[in-house]
PLY file of the C-alpha trace (Angstrom):
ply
format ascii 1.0
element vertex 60
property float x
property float y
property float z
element edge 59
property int vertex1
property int vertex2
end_header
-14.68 4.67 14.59
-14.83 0.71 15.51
-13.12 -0.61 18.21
-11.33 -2.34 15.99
-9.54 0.56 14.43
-9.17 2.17 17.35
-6.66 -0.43 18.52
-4.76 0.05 15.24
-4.08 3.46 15.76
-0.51 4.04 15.83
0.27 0.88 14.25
2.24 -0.47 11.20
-0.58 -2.07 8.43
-1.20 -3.88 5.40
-4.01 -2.65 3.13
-5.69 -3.46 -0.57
-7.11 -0.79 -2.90
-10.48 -2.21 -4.62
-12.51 1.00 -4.71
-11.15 2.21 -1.40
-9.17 0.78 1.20
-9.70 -2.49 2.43
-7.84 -3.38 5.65
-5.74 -7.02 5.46
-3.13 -7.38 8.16
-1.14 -5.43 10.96
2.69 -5.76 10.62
4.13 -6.38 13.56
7.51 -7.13 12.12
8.69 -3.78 11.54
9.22 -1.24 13.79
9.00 1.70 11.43
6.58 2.64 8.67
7.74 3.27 4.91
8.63 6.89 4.14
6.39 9.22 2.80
8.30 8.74 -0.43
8.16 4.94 -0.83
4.20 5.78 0.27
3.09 7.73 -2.47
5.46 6.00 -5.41
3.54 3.06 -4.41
0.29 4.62 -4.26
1.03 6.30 -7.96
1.71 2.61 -9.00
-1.74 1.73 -7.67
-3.26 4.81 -9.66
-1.52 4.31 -12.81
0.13 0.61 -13.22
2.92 -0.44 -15.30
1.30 -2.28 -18.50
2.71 -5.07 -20.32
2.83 -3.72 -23.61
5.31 -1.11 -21.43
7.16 -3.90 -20.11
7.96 -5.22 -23.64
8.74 -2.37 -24.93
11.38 -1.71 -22.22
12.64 -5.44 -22.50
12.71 -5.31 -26.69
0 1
1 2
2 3
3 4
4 5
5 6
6 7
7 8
8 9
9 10
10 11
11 12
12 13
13 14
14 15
15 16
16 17
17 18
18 19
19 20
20 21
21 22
22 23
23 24
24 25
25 26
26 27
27 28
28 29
29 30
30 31
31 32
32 33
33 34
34 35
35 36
36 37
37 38
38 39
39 40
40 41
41 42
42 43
43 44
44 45
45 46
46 47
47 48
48 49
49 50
50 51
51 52
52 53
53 54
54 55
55 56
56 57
57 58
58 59
């Protein structure tokens, strides 16, 4: 591991998906990180997104 990531251990982050993980800021305005439940609903919204065909047919 990289210095760099190193000093991130233990800390709060903000990351993109593009064919892996892709580091983009530390949050150092919260305190706690998001519960394993929020985690992986957001991660299965990353897998399989919401469409807008979906959307419309919700809304119609």
């Amino acid at each position: 591991l990289t210095k760099a990531i190193r000093n991130l251990d233990q800390k709060i982050i903000v990351c993109k998906w593009e064919n892996g993980w892709h580091f983009m800021r530390q949050r150092t305005d919260k305190s706690f990180p998001n519960h394993y439940k929020t985690a992986m609903a957001v991660w299965e919204s990353i897998r399989n997104p919401v469409s807008k065909e979906q959307l419309l047919q919700i809304i119609n």
